[in-house]
N, C-alpha and C positions, 0 to 999 in steps of 0.2 A: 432332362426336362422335355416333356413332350410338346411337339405345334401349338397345339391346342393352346397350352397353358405359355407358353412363350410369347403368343400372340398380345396375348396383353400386355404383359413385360412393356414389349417393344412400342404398342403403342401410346401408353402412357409415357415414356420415355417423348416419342417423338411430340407430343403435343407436349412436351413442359420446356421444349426448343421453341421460343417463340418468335416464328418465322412472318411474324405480320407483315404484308407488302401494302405499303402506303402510293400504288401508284406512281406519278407524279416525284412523289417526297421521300420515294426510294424506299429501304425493307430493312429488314436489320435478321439476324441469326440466320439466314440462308445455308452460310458456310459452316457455320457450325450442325446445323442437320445434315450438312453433305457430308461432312469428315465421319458425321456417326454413324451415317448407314454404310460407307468408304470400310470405316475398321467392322463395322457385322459384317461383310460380307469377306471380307479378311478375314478374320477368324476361321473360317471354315474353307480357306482357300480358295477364295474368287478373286481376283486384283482387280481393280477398277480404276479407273481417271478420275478427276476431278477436274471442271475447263472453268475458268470465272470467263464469264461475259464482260464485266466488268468489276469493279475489287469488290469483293465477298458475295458477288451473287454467284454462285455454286450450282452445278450440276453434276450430277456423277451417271457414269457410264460403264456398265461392264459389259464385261461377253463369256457365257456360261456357254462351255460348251466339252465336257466332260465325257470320259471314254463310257460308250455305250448309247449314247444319242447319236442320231443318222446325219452326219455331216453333210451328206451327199442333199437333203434342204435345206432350204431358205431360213434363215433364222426366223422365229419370233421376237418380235419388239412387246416388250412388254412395260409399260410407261405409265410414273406418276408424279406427283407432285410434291414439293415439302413445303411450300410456301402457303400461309393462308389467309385469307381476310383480316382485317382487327377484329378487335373485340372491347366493347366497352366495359369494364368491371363490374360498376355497378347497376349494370343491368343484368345481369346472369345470379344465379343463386350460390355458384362457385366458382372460384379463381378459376378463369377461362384458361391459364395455362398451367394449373397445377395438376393435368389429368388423374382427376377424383375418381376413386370405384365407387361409386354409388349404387344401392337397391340392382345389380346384376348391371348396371349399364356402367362405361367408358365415358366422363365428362370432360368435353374440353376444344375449343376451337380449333377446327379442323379431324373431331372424332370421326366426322364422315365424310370433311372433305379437306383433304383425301388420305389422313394422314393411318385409317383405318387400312388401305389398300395396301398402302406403303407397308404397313407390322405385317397384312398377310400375304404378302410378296417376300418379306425379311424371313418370316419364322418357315415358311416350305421350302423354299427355295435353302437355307442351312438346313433346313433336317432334312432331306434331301441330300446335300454334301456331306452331311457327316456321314449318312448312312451308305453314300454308295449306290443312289438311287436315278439314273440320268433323266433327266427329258426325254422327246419322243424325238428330238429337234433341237437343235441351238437354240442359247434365249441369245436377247440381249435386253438387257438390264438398264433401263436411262430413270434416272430419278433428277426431276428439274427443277429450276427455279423461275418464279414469276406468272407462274399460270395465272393466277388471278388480275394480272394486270395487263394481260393479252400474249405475255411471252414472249417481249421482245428480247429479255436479258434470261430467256432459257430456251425453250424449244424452235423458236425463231430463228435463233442465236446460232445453236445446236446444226440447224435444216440449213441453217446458209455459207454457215463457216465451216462446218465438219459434216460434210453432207455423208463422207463414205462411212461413217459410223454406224449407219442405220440402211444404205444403200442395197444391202443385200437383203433388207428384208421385205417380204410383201404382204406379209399380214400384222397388224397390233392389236391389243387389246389394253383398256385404260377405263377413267371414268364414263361416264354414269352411266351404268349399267349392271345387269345381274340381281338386284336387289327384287323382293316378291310384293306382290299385291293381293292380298286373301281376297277373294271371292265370296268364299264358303270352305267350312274345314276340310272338305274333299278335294278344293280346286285351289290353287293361288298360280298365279299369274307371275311368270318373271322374265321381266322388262331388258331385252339388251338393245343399247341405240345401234341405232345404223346409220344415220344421221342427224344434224345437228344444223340450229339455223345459222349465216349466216352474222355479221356482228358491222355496224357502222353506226361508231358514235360520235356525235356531229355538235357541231357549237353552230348555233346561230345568231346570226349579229343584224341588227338594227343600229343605223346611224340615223340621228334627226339634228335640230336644232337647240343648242344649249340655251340655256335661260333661267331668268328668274320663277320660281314659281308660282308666284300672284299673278304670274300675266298670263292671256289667252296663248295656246301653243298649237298649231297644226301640225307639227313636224316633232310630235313627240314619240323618240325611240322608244321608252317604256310602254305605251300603247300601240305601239307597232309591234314590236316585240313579244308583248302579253296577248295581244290577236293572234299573231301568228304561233304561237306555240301551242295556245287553246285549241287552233283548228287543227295543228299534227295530233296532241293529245285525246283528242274527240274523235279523231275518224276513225271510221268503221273499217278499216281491209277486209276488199275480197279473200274466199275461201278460197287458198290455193294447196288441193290436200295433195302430200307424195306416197308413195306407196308404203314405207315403213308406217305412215300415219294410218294409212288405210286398212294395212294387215292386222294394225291395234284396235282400229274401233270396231274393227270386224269381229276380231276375238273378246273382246266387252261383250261386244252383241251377243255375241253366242255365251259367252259367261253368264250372262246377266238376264239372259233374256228378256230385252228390248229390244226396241228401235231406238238408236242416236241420233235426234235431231241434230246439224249443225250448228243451228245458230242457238241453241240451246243447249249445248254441250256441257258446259260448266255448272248451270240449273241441275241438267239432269242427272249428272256423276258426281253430286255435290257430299253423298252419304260415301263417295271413296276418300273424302280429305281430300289436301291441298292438289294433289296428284292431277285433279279435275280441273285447276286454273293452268300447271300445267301444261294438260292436254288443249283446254281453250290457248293454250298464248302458239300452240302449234299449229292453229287451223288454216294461218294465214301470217302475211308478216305484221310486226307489231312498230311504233314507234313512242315510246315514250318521254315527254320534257320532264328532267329530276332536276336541271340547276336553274336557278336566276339570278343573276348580276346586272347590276346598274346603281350609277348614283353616288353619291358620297354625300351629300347633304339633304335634309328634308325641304328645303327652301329651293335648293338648285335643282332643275330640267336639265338631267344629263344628255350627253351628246352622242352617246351610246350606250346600248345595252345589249347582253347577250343571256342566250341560256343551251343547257345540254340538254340533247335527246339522247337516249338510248333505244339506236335501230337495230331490227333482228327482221332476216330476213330470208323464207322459204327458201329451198335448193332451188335455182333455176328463175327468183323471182327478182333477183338483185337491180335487172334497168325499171325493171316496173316499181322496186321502191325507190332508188332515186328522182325519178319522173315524177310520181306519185310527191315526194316531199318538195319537188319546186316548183309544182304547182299551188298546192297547200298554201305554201308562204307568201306566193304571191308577189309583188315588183320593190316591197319594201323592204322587205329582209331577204339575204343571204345565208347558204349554210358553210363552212368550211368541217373535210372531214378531219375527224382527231385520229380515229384509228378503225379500220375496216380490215374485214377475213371474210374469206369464201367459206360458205356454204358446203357441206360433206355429209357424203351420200353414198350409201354402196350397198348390194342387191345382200338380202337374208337367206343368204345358201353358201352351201361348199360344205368343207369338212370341218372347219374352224367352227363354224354355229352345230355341228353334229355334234361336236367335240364338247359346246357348251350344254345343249340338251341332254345326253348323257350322262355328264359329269353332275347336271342338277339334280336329274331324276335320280341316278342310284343314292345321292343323301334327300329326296324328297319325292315319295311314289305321287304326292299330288302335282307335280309340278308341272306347269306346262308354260312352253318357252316361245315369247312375242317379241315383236322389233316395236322399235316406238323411235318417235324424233323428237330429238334433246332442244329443247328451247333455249337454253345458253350453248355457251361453246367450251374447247378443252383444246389441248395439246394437239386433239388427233386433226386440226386444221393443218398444224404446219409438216408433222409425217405426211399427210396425205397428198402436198405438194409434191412429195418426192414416189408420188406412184401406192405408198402404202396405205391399203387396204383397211381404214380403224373401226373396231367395233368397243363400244363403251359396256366392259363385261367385269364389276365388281362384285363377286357372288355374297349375297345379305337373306338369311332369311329373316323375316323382322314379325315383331309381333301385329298383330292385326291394328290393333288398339293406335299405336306408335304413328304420328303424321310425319313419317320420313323426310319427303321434300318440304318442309317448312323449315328444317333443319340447318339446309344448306344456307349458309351465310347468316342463319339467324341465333337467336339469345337462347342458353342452355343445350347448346348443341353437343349431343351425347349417341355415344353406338351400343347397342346391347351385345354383352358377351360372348350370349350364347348364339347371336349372329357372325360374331366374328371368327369363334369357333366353326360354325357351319359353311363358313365361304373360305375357311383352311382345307377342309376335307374337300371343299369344292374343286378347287384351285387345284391339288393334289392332285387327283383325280384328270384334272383337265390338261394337267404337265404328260400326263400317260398319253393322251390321245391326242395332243392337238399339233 
């Protein structure tokens, strides 16, 4: 069986494990994705670990490093995830985990995030050992658990307990990145991160005075509360653009031939899809209120209320957004944080992005190779505490048509074939040189 055709195999396979992590309310199949990508990579003589963080959340970790790769460097970390979002049934057009081949695409929660990366890391990396083919370099192999819920119980976990695992390596490659943006049938654009914002998501709490509710209240937390979230939700953040953002809108520019306004950024790249909100949610740091709690009765003035933001925030801009939010709130409400990660960032050069632009161009003459900064976050937060170097490099070529980032986390999420096919030969290719 060739890559190619393997690749799907594997990936359907991994999305009918359904790895849903419920945050909070814990995850379920973790381990059972570990033990199966544990025995693929066994089969073709790789041995790998399996570390639980805690019972069944799984990570596995190999170390590929086979006669004819240059020992004498630093491995490559090469890192994903098996854990994904839920998914609600019936909202999708197909069992979100019976990975459906549909009209040429892979249907199924987590087709692109990230369980797409995982089959074409699974199917090169075997055909590769079976044939006899080494890297240029040592890999190592970490496939983790919990990514969607910050990584405490995987990559966290991983970086804090078992630091020397990954300690020898200085460069990684993971999600989101690689994937194309058509232009025009001559040009597409393809996106690897260099960095990623920042993540502090915060509960804010209002205390007032409990009460009946037919009577006048001055001290009511729900209106304290519902002001203060209004004014995080509504405000404007200053532009604070980094250089990977800069190198992108430059090369739009030049793509496109325009001028990008900033503050019309999202207006003006609205005919590239979603792509364009998230390039607006990059311009600057964002905070958003998604939860409300208060209350238990319609008659009672509760005595507190609270609600969730979700903060993201520029490299470098992290004291300017806490500031920023306690002034916002003002003297009646508080924030407490739930869970915050630094901000990762690192320059678009050296031989690793060579190594990625070549390996694009020779499966795609139009291809030309941008940095862009990822408005959520991934694994490469906690490698990068230990020094390594992360680039978000999934190689996708994808049809023009297809709103790729609307995908992530969303209903009917599905990867086309003949992209996963193309980011095998990518990948291949990129094993030779990087």
């Amino acid at each position: 069986m060739s890559t190619t055709e393997e690749v799907v195999g594997l990936c359907t396979d991994l999305i009918r494990f359904d790895t849903s992590n419920f945050g909070p309310d814990g995850s379920k199949g973790e381990r059972e994705a570990a033990e199966y990508v544990a025995e693929k990579l066994s089969e073709v003589g790789i041995e790998s670990q399996l570390f639980e963080s805690e019972h069944r959340r799984a990570s596995v970790v190999a170390h590929w490093e086979p006669p004819g790769c240059d020992a004498s460097l630093p491995p490559l970390l090469v890192h994903a995830h098996t854990d994904v979002v839920p998914a609600v049934a019936e909202d999708w057009q197909v069992d979100p985990f019976a990975g459906e081949v549909i009209d040429g695409y892979i249907w199924g929660r987590g087709a692109v995030d990230m369980k797409d990366f995982d089959a074409m890391v699974l199917a090169v990396v075997r055909d590769r050992a079976r044939t006899g083919r080494a890297p240029r370099r040592p890999i190592r192999l970490v496939f983790t658990a919990d990514e969607e819920a910050g990584g405490y119980f995987g990559s966290i976990w991983l970086a804090e307990q078992h630091p020397e695992l990954i300690a020898d390596c200085s460069e990684a490659i993971g999600e989101v990145g690689g994937f194309s943006l058509t232009i025009r049938d001559d040009l597409r654009l393809y996106l690897v991160q260099t960095a990623e914002k920042g993540m502090a998501w915060l509960r804010l709490v209002a205390d007032g005075q409990a009460g009946h509710g037919s009577m006048r209240n001055d001290n009511n937390a729900v209106t304290d509360l519902a002001k203060a979230a209004a004014r995080v939700g509504e405000y404007r953040w200053p532009d604070r653009i980094r250089p990977a953002q800069q190198q992108f809108l430059d090369a739009l520019e030049d793509a496109l031939g325009i001028q990008i306004n900033n503050d019309t950024v999202e207006d003006t790249l609205a005919g590239l899809g979603s792509i364009s909100r998230m390039i607006g949610a990059t311009m600057g740091n964002t905070a958003n209120p998604t939860m409300l709690q208060a209350g238990y009765k319609v008659n009672v003035i509760p005595g507190h209320a609270s609600a969730g933001i979700d903060g993201r925030f520029i490299p470098g801009c992290d004291d300017e957004f806490f500031t920023t939010i306690q002034e916002l709130l003002g003297d009646k409400v508080r924030y407490e944080v739930v869970h915050d990660d630094i901000a990762v960032e690192t320059e678009f050069s050296g031989a690793l992005v060579e190594a990625m632009r070549t390996s694009l161009v020779a499966e795609d003459e139009h291809a030309r190779v941008v940095p862009y900064l990822l408005s959520a976050g991934t694994d490469a937060k906690a490698w990068s505490k230990l020094g390594v170097r992360c680039f978000g490099f999934n190689p996708l070529k994808l049809p023009p048509e297809l709103d790729f980032t609307a995908l992530f986390h969303g209903v009917d999420e599905r990867v086309p074939i003949e992209g996963l096919e193309f980011g095998c030969r990518v990948f291949d290719h990129f094993l030779d040189q990087a």
